[in-house]
C-alpha positions as CSV (number, residue, x, y, z in Angstrom):
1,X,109.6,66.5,98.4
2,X,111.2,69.8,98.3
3,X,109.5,73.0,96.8
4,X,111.2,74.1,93.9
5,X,113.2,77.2,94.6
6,X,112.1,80.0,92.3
7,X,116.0,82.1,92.1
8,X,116.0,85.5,93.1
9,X,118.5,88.4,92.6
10,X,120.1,88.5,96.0
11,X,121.4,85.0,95.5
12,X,124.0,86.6,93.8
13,X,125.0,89.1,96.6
14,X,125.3,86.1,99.3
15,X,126.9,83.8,96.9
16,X,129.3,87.2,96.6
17,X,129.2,87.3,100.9
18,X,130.3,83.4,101.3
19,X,133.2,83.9,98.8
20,X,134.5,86.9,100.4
21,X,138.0,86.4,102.8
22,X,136.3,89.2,105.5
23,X,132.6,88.8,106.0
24,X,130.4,90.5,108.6
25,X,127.5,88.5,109.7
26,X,124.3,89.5,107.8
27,X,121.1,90.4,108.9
28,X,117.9,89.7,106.3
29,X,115.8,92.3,106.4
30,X,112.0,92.6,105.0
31,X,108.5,92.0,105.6
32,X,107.1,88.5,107.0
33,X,106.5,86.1,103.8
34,X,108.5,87.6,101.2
35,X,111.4,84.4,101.2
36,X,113.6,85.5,103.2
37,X,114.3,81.9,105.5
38,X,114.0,80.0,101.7
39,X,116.7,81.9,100.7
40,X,119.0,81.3,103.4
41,X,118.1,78.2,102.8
42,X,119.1,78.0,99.3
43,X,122.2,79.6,100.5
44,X,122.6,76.9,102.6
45,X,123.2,74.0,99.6
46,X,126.7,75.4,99.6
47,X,127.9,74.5,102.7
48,X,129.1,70.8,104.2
49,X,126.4,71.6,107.2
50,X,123.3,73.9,107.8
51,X,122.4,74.7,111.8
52,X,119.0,76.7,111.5
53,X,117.9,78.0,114.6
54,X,114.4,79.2,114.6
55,X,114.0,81.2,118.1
56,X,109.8,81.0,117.7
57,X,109.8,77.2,116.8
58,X,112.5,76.2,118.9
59,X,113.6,78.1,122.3
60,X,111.3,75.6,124.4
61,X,112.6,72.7,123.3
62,X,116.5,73.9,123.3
63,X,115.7,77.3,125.6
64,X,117.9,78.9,123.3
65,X,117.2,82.2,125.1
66,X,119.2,80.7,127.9
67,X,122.4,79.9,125.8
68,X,122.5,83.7,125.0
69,X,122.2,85.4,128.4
70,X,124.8,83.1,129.3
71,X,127.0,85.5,127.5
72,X,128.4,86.5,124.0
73,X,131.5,84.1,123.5
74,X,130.8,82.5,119.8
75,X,132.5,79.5,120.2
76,X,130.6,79.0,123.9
77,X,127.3,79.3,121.8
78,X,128.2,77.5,118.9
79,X,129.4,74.7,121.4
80,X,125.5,74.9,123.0
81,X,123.8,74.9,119.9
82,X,126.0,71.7,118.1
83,X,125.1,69.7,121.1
84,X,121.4,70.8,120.6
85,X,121.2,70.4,117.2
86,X,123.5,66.9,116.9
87,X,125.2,69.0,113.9
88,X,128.4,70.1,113.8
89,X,129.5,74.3,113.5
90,X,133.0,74.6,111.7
91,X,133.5,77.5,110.6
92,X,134.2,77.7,106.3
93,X,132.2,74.8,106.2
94,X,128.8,75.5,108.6
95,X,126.0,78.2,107.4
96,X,124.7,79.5,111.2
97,X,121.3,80.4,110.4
98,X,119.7,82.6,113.2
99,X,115.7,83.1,112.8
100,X,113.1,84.9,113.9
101,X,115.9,86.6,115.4
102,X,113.6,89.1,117.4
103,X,111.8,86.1,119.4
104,X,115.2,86.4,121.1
105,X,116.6,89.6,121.9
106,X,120.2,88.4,123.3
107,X,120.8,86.9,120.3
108,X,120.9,90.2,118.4
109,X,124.3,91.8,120.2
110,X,125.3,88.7,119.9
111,X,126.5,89.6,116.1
112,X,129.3,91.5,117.3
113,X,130.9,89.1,118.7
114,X,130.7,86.4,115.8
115,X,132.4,89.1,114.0
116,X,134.9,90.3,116.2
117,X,136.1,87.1,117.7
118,X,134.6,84.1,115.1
119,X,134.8,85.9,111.8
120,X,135.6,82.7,109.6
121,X,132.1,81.7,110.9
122,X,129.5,82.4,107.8
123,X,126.3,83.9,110.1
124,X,123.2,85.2,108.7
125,X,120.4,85.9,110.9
126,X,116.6,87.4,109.6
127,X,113.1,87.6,111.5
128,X,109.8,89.2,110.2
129,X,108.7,91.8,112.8
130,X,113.2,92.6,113.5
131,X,112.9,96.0,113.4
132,X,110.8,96.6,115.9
133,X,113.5,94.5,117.8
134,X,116.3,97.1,116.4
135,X,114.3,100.0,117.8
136,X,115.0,98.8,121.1
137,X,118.9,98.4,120.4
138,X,119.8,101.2,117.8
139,X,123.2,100.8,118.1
140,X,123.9,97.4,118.8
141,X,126.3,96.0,115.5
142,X,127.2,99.7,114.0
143,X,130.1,98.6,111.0
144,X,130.6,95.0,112.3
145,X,126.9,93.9,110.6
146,X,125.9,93.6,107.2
147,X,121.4,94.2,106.7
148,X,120.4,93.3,103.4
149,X,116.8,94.1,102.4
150,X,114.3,91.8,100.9
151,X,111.2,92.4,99.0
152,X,108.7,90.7,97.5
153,X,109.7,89.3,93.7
154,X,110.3,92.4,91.5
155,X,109.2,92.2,87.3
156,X,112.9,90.8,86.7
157,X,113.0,88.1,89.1
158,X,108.8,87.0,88.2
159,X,110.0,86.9,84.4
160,X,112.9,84.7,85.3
161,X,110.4,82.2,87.5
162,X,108.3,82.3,84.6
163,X,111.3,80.9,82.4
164,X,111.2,83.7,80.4
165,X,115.1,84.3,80.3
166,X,115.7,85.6,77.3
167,X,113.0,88.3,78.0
168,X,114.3,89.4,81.1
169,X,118.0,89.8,79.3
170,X,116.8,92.2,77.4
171,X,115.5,94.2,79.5
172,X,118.1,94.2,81.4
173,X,119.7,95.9,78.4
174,X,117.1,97.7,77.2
175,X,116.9,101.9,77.3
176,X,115.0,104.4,75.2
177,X,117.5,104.5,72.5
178,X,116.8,101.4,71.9
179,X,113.0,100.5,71.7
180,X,111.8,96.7,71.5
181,X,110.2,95.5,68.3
182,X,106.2,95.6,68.7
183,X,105.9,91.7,69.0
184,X,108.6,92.1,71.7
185,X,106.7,95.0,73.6
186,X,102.8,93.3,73.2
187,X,104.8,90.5,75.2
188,X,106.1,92.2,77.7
189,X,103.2,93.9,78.5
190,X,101.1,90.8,78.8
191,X,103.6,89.4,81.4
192,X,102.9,92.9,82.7
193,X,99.4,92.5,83.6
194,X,99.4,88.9,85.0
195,X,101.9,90.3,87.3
196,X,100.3,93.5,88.5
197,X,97.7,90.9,89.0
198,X,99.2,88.3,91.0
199,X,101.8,90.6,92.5
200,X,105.4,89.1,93.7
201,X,105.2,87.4,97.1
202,X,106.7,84.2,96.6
203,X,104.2,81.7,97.5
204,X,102.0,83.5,94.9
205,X,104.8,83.4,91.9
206,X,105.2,80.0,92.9
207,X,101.5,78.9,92.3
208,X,101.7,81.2,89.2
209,X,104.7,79.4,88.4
210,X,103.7,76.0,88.9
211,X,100.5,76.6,86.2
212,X,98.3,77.9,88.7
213,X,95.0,79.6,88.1
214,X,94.1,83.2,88.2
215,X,91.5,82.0,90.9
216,X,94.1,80.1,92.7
217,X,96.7,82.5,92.6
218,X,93.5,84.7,94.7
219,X,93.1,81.9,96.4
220,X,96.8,82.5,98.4
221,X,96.3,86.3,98.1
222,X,94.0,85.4,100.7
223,X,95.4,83.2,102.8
224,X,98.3,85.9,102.8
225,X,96.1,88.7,103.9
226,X,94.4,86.6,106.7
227,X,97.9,86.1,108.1
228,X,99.1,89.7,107.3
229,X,96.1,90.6,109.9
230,X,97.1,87.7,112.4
231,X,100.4,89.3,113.1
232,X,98.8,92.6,113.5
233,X,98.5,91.4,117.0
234,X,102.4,90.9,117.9
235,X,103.1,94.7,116.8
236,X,102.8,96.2,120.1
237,X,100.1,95.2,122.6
238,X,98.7,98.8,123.4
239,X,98.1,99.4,119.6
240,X,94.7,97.1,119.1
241,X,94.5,95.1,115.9
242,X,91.3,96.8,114.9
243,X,92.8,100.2,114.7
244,X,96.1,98.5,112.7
245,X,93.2,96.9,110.2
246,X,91.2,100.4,109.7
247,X,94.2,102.4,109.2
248,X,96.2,99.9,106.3
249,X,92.9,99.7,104.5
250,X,92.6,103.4,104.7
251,X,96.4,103.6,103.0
252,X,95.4,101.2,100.6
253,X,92.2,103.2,99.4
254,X,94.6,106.1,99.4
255,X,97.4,105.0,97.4
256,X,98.7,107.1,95.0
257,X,97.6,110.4,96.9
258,X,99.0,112.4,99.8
259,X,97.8,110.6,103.0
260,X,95.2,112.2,104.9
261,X,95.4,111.7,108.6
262,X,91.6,113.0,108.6
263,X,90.6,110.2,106.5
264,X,92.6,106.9,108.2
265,X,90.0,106.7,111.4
266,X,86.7,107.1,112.5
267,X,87.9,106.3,116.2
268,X,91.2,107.4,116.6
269,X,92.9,111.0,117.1
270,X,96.0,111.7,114.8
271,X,98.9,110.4,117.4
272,X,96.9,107.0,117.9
273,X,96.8,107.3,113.5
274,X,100.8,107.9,113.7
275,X,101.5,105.4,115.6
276,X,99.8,103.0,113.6
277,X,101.4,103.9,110.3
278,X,104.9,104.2,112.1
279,X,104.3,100.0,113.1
280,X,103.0,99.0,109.5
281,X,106.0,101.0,108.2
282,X,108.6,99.0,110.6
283,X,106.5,95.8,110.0
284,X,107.6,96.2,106.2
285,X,104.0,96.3,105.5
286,X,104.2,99.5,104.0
287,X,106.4,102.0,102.1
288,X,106.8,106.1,102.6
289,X,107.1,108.5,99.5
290,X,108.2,111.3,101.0
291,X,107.8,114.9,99.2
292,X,110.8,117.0,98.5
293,X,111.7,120.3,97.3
294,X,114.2,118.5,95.1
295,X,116.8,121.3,94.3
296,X,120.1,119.4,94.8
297,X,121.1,116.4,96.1
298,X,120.8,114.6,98.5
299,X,116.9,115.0,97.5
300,X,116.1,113.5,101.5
301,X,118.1,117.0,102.9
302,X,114.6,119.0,101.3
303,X,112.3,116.6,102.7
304,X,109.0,117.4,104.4
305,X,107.5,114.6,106.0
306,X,104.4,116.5,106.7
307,X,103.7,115.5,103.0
308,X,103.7,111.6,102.5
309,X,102.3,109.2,100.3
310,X,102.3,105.4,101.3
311,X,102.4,102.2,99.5
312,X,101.7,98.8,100.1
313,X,104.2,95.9,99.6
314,X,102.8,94.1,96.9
315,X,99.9,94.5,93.8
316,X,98.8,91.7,94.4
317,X,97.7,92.2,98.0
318,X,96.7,95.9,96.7
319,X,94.5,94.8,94.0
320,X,92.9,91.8,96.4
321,X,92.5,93.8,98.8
322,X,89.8,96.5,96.5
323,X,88.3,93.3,95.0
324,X,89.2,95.0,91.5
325,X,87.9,93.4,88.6
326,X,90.2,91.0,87.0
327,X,88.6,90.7,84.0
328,X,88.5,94.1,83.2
329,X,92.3,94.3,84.0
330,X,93.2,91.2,81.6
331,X,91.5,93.0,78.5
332,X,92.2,96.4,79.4
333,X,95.1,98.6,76.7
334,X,95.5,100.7,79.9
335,X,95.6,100.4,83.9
336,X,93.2,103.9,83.8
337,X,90.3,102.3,82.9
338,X,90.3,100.3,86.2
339,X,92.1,102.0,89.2
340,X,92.2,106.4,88.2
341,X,96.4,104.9,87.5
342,X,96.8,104.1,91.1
343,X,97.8,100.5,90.1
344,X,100.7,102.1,87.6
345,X,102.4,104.1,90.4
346,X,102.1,101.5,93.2
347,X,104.0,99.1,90.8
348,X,106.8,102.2,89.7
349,X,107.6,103.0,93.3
350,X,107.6,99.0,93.9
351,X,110.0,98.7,91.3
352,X,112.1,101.2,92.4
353,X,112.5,100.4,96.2
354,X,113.2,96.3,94.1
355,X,116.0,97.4,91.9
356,X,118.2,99.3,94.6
357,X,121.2,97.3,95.5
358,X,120.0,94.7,98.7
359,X,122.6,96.2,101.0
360,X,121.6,100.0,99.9
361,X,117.8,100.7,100.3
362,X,116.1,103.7,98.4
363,X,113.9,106.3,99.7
364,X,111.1,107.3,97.6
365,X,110.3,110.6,97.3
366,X,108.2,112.6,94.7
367,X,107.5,116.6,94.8
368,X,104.2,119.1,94.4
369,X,104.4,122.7,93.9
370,X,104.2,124.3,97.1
371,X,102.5,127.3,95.9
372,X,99.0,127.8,97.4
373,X,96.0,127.0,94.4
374,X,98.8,125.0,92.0
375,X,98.0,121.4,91.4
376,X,101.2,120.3,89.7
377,X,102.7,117.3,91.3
378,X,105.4,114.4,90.1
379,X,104.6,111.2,90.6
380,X,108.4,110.5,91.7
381,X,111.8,112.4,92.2
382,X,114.8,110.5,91.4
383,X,118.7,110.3,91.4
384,X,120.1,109.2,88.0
385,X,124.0,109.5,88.4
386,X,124.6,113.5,89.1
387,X,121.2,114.2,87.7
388,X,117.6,114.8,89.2
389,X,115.3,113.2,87.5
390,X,111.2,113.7,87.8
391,X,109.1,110.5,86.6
392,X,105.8,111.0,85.8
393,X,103.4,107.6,85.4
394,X,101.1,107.1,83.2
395,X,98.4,104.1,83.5
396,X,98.0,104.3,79.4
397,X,99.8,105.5,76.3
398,X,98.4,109.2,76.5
399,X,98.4,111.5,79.1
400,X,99.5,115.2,79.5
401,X,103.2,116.2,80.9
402,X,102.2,119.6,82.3
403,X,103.9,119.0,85.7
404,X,107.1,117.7,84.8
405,X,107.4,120.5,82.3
406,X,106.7,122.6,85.1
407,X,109.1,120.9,87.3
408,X,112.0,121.0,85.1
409,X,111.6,124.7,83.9
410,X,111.3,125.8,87.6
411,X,114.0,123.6,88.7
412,X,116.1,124.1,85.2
413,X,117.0,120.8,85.2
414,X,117.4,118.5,82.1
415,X,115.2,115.9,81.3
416,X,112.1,114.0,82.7
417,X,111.2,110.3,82.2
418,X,107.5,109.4,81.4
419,X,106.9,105.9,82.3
420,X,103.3,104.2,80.6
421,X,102.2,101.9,78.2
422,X,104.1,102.5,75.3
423,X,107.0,101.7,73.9
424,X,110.9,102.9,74.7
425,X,111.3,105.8,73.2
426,X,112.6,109.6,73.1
427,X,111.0,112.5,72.4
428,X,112.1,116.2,73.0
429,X,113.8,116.2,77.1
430,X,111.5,113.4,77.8
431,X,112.6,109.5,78.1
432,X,109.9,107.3,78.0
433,X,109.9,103.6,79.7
434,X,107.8,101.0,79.0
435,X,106.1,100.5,82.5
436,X,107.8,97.0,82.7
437,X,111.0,98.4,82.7
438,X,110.9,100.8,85.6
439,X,113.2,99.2,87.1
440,X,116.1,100.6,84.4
441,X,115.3,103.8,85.1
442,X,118.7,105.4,86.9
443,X,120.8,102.4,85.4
């Protein structure tokens, strides 16, 4: 029997993709295990026929690689790969499913061509560890491919697996003009918790989902982090596992603070360090929040990379990964009182980089006075229409402001948003979000 399918928000955007008269082929984007093959997948229940070519399961048996040095004619490959597969490839009617796309190099310039000479074909090809692949061939599909990006589930999509539709409607209408009743908030903020908890990789949600346990929902966090480590090893071969291990754990204790190169290795000098964080970055593993001097837009033109912060992929994983206590966390009014608020920017900046349109990623960034002996520092710098925007976080209901006021009467801009515990609300050039609903913030 089939797993149920737990619906996520790109659906929409390849239903969108199938229906169109011109499509480019697509490649799926995002870190190994966040759904991208089950989505394709689901994709697939629209079509008369499926062809799903896996180039890690299935080049010995077929030695697909040989198809595709061969040459790049379309309708030459899609010839190959009908008689290998004993299914049919008509285009309007067949979803060509290339993945692990990066087992198989060939395959990737390939695109082109299914585009330029096959374009009724619908083609979508993914693969977990692709952009290292993409490094290699940086110019290989410029405007004749279409990436979309893939994350693991955001708030939105968990509430909808959850079957709480009607909650997640709201919110998707919700702002601070218009604050939720108190029964409506308490709830929201209980979903809250159980999915900072669990975090959003699918197979997670789908335990969660399913009327899994707490302990069995830690249980696959597990299992996901044991693998996570196994493919440390297909990064590169020079860069040893070990030193991939020491350096994420390392980010992880230093999320929600610059990153200290100082602090990431006992062994290792800073270009070995680098290097490291450059491959989990590519792997999807991790996510940059790059400082800014944020006075105009685009904020990325004032960037200084010298000053990053990094965050993991998921909570869950985070939280695992720290051995937090989970009991302190269900009864707690506020996220302080476990992780110093940590645990309340990782899921701001997750929810961000989430609610970005699939074919557009964001890039976080988030600013510090660059005065010598000044502390102040925003959490997050963001676009809102015209407007720049600082968003401060807040792991409970209190909390002082004093760098955003800072920021906004050195930058004279016009209003700040505090996301925390409370309620929607408004209160002199402040907007406050309800930590669940970070991801309206900009809509």
């Amino acid at each position: 029997m089939d797993k149920m399918y737990l619906k996520r928000n790109i659906d929409n955007d390849l239903l969108e993709w199938k229906d169109a008269e011109r499509r480019k082929p697509i490649l799926l984007r995002g870190a190994r295990q966040v759904g991208k093959s089950s989505t394709v997948r689901e994709l697939a229940k629209q079509f008369d026929s499926f062809v799903e070519v896996n180039f890690e399961r299935d080049d010995q048996k077929y030695n697909l690689k040989a198809i595709f040095e061969r040459g790049f004619d379309p309708k030459r490959i899609c010839d190959e790969l009908s008689f290998a597969y004993q299914t049919p490839i008509v285009a309007g009617r067949t979803l060509l499913f290339f993945d692990e796309i990066q087992a198989c190099i060939p395959a990737i310039p390939s695109l082109r061509y299914f585009y330029e000479e096959y374009p009724g074909l619908h083609v979508i090809a993914a693969g977990s560890l692709l952009e290292f692949a993409l490094q290699e061939l940086p110019s290989f599909g410029v405007g004749r491919i279409r990436s979309m990006f893939l994350y693991p589930f955001s708030f939105d999509e968990y509430l909808r697996a959850m079957g709480a539709h009607l909650l997640a409607d709201a919110l998707q209408k919700s702002s601070p003009e218009n604050p939720f009743s108190p029964p409506v908030h308490h709830t929201c903020l209980n979903h809250l918790i159980r999915f900072i908890l669990i975090g959003g990789m699918p197979e997670v949600v789908a335990k969660n989902a399913g009327g899994g346990t707490l302990i069995e929902c830690q249980q696959v966090l597990d299992d996901l982090m044991f693998s996570l480590y196994d493919d440390f090893s297909k990064y590169k071969e020079r860069v040893p596992s070990s030193r991939l291990r020491e350096v994420f754990a390392s980010m992880i204790r230093q999320t929600g603070g610059k990153f200290t190169y100082s602090h990431a290795s006992q062994h290792a000098n800073r270009l070995q360090i680098k290097e490291a964080v450059e491959l989990l970055e590519l792997a999807g593993i991790i996510y940059s929040v790059t400082h800014t001097s944020a006075n105009g837009l685009p904020l990325a033109a004032e960037m200084n990379t010298k000053f990053r912060k990094y965050l993991p992929l998921d909570t869950g994983i985070y939280q695992r990964f720290l051995r937090l206590d989970l009991s302190q966390l269900l009864t707690a009014e506020s996220l302080e009182q476990v992780n110093k608020g940590a645990l309340a920017e990782l899921f701001v900046g997750l929810e961000l980089l989430k609610s970005a349109p699939s074919n557009s990623p964001v890039q976080l960034h988030y600013w510090q006075r660059e005065k010598a002996g000044s502390n102040a520092e925003v959490d997050y710098v963001v676009q809102c229409n015209a407007d720049i925007v600082p968003v401060e976080v807040k792991s409970g209901t209190k909390g002082s402001m004093q760098s955003m006021f800072q920021f906004l009467s050195e930058k004279e801009y016009t209003y700040g948003i505090r996301c925390s515990m409370e309620n929607f609300g408004i209160y002199q050039n402040v907007k406050v979000y309800p930590l669940y609903a970070a991801s309206r913030i900009g809509k």
